[in-house]
N, C-alpha and C positions, 0 to 999 in steps of 0.2 A: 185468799189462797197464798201459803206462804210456798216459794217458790223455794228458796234455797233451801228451806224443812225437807222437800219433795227430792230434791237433787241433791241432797245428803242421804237423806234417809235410803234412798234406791243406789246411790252409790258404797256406801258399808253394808247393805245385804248383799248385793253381787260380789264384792270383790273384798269385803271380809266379813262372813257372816259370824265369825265366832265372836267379835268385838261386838256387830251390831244387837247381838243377841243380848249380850252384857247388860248392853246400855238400854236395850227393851227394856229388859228385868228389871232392870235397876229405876228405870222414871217410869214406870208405874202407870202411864195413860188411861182414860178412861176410853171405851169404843167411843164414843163420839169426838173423842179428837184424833181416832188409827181411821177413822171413818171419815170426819171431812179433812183432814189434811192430807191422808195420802188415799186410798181407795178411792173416791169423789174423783177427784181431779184423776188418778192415774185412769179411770175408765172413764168420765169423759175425754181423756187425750185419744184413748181406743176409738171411742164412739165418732170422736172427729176426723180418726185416720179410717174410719169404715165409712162415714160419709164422704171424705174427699174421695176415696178411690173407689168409690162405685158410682158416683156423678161424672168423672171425668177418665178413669181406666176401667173399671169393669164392664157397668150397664148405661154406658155415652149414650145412648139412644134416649133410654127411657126418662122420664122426665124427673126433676130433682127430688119431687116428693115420693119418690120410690128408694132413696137416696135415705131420705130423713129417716122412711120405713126399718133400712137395714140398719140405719144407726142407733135406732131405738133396740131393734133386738138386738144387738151384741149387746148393748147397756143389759138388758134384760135379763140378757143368758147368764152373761158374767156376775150380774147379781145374786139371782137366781142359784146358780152355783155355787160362790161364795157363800153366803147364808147360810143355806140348807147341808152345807158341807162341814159348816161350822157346827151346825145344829148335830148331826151327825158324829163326827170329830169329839165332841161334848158326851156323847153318850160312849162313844167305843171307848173315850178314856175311862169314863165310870166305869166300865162293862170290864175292864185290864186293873181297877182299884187304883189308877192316877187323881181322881177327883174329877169333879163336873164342872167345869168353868170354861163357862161359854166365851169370857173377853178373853181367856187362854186361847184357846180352838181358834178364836175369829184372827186375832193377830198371828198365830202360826200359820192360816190358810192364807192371810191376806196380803203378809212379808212374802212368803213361799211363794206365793205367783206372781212375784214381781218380774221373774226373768220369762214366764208367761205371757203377760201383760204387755212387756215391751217387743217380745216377738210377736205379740197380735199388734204391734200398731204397724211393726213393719209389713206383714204381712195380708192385713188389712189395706194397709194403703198401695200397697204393688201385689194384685195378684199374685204374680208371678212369684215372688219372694214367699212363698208356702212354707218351701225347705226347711224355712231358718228357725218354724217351732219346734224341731229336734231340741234346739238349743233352750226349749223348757224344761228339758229334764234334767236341768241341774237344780230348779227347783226342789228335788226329792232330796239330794244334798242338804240344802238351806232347811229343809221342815224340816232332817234328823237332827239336824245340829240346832236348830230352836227347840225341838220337843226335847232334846237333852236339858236345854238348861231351863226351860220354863216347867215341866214337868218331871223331868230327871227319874226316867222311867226305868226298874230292873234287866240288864241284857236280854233276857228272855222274854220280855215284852217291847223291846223298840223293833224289832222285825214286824211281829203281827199287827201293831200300829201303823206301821209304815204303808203295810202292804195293803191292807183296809182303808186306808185314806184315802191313797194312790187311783184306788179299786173304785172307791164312790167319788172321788171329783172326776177320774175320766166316764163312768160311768154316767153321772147326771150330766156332765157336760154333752156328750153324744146324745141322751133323750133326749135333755131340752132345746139343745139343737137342731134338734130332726122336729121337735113339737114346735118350737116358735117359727121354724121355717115356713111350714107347711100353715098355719096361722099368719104370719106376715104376707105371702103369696096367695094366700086366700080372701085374704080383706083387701088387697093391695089393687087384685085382678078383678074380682067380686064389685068391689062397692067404687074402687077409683077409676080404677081403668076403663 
């Protein structure tokens, strides 16, 4: 894992994403290195601020392996949605005559929820800190300003993009959230407990 790839890369999407967008377009990655250099690591940093804080702030009682449970499903959800959003993403741009290119979609979903990402770690790891995923919806920012330059869509089609993306990642997000819950707490209780 290259450390300082991750803490570049996350720091010009946040705080300039016109330049980082540039420099997307321009070095050309293939998904397996937007995949293990920065996704990979940035949900497992998730997964391990969802495991500390439900072993020692959330559910102190229950024992660790209830712990590892929730860590898997964030990994999960967050995959899960990522993906299928991408997959998605791929098709709405067909569907508006942008083209189908799925390593397009996968890097606009995957940059785009970085400021997601980082508010799940905090908020994963402190309860209490829920607040602060307000502060994801500056991600809707960062996708229009990638889907400008990676797609460079007609004014009349960056709205109904937007707004359809928006639509199906908070959307699969809440199903499969409510679905691996109720799956996690069901084998958890069921077969561990």
């Amino acid at each position: 894992m290259d450390c300082r790839f991750l803490y570049q890369r996350i720091r010009y999407i946040i705080f300039n994403p016109t330049k980082a967008w540039e420099y997307i377009y321009k070095e050309n990655r293939p998904i397996k290195d937007v995949r293990n250099s920065f996704l990979f690591p940035v949900l497992l940093l998730v997964s391990l601020c969802s495991f500390v804080g439900s072993a020692f702030f959330i559910n102190s009682t229950l024992p660790l392996v209830y712990s590892l449970f929730i860590a898997v499903k964030v990994l999960s959800l967050n995959l899960l949605v990522i993906y299928i959003s991408s997959l998605i993403l791929s098709e709405i741009t067909n569907a508006l005559d942008l083209g189908k290119d799925f390593l397009v979609s996968f890097k606009l979903l995957v940059y785009s929820l970085a400021p997601y990402l980082i508010c799940q770690m905090a908020s994963q790891l402190f309860d209490s800190l829920i607040f602060i995923n307000i502060l994801s919806i500056y991600g809707i920012f960062i996708f229009s300003t990638g889907a400008d330059k990676m797609l460079n869509p007609p004014e009349h089609k960056r709205m109904p993009m937007l707004v359809a993306i928006t639509v199906v990642v908070i959307g699969f997000y809440v199903a499969f959230s409510l679905v691996l819950s109720a799956v996690v707490d069901r084998i958890y209780f069921s077969v561990i407990a």
